[in-house]
C-alpha positions in Angstrom: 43.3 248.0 -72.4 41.6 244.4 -72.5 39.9 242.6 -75.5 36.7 243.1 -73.5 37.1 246.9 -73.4 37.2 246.8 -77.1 34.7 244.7 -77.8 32.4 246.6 -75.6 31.5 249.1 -79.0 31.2 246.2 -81.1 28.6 244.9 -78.6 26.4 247.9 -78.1 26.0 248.1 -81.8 25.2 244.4 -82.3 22.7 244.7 -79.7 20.6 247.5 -81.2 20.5 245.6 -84.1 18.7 242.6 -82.3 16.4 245.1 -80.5 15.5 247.0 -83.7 14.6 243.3 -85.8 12.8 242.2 -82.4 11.1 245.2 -82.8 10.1 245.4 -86.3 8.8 241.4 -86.3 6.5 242.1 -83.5 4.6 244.8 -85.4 1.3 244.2 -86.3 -0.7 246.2 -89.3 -3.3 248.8 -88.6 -5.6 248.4 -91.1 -5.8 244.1 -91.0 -9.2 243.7 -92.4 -10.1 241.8 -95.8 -12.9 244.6 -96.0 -11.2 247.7 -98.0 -12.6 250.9 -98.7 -12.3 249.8 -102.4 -14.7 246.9 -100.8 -16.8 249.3 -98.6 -17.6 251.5 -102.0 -18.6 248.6 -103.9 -20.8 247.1 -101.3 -22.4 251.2 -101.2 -22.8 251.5 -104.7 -24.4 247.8 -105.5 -26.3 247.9 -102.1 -30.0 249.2 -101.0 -30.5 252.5 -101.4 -31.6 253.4 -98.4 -28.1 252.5 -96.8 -26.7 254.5 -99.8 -28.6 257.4 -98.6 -28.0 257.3 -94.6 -24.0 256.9 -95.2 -23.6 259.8 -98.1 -26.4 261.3 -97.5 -27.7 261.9 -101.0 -29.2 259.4 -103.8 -27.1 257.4 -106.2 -27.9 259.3 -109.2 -26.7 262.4 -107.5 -24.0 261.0 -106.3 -22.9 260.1 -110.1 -23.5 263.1 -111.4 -21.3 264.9 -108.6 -18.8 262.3 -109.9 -19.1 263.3 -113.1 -18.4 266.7 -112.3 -15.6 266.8 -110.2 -13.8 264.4 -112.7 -14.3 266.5 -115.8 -12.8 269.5 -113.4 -10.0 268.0 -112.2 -10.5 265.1 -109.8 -8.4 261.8 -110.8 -8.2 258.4 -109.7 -5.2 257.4 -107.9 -3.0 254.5 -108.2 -4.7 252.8 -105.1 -8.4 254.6 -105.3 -10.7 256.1 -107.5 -12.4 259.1 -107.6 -15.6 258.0 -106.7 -14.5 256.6 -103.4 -12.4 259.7 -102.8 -15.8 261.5 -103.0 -16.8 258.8 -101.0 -15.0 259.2 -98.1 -15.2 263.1 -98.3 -19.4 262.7 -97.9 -19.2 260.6 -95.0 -16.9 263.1 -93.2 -18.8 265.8 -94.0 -22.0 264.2 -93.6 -21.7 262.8 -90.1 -19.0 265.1 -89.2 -16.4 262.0 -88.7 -13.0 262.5 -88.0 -9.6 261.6 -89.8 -9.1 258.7 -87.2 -12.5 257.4 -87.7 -12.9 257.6 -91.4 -9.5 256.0 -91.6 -10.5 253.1 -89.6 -14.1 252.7 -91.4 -11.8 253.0 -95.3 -8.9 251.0 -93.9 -6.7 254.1 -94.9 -4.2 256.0 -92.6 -5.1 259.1 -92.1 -2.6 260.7 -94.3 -4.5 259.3 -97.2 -7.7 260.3 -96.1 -6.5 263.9 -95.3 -4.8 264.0 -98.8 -8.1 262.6 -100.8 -10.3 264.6 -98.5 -8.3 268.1 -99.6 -8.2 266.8 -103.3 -12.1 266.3 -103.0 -12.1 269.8 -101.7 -9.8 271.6 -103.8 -11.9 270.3 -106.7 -15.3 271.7 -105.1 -13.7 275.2 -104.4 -12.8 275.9 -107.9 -16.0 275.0 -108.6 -17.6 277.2 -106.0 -17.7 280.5 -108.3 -19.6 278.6 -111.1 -22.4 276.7 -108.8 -22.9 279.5 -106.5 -24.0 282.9 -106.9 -26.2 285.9 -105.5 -29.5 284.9 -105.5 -32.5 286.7 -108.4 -33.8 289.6 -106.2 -36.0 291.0 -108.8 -38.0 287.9 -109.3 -39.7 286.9 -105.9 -41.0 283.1 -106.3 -45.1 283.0 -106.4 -44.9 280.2 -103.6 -43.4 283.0 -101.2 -45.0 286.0 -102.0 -48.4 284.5 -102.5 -48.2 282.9 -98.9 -49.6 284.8 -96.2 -46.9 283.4 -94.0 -43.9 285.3 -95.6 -46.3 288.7 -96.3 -45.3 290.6 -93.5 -41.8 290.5 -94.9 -43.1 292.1 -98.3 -44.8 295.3 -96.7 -43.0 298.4 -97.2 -43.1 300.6 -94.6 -41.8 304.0 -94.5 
C-alpha cells in the first residue's frame, strides 16, 4: 500500500472541512433590515391613527386595554419581544389573514418565532374565552330590534 492510498482518508476529511467553512462564509442573513419588528411596533404605536387602525384593525385605546388583559392573565414579555408586539403580530395575521412566511418577513422574525408568539397570544385568548363569551340574554329583547318593523316578522308567534 502507498503513502497516497493512506493519505486518501486524511484528504476526504480535510476537504469537507473546506466545503463546510466555504459554505458557512457565503451565507447571508434572512432578516437583514435595520427595521425590526421592535421598530415596526414603535412606529405603529407613536404613528397616525389611521395607519394604527388599517394594520390591527382596531383603535389604540382598544388595543391597550386588550394588552392589559392578556398580561394580567398570563401573557409575558420575552427576552427579545414584548407582549404588546406579540399581540401585535397576532392582529395582523388575523386581521388580513397573513401567513407565517409573510408576517415573518414584515416582523423580521423566523417563522418559528412568530408561530410560537402567535400560539402564546392564543393560548392566552382561549382561557379567556369562557369569561368574555357567553349565551346571549334571551329574555330581554333589545327595544332597537323589537321596536323595528324590520325584525317584526321574526317576533310573531304563529301556531
Amino acid at each position: 500500500m502507498s503513502d497516497s492510498d493512506e493519505d486518501f482518508p486524511l484528504f476526504i476529511v480535510v476537504l469537507d472541512y473546506l466545503i463546510k467553512k466555504v459554505r458557512a462564509a457565503s451565507r447571508v442573513p434572512k432578516h437583514v433590515s435595520a427595521f425590526t419588528g421592535r421598530n415596526k411596533m414603535l412606529e405603529l404605536l407613536y404613528g397616525h391613527d389611521g395607519q394604527f387602525v388599517e394594520v390591527l384593525r382596531l383603535n389604540k385605546e382598544c388595543f391597550y386595554r386588550l394588552c392589559s388583559l392578556l398580561t394580567k392573565n398570563g401573557l409575558q414579555d420575552t427576552r427579545s419581544i414584548s407582549a404588546q408586539e406579540q399581540v401585535m403580530m397576532f392582529l395582523t395575521i388575523v386581521g388580513h389573514c397573513d401567513s407565517n412566511r409573510r408576517s415573518g418577513y414584515e416582523w423580521r422574525h423566523s417563522g418559528e418565532t412568530v408561530s410560537r408568539h402567535f400560539n402564546n397570544v392564543c393560548s392566552v385568548l382561549v382561557s379567556l374565552a369562557p369569561r368574555l363569551i357567553g349565551p346571549p340574554d334571551f329574555v330581554h329583547i333589545p327595544s332597537v330590534i323589537e321596536n323595528n318593523p324590520y325584525y317584526s316578522p321574526y317576533f310573531q308567534v304563529r301556531i
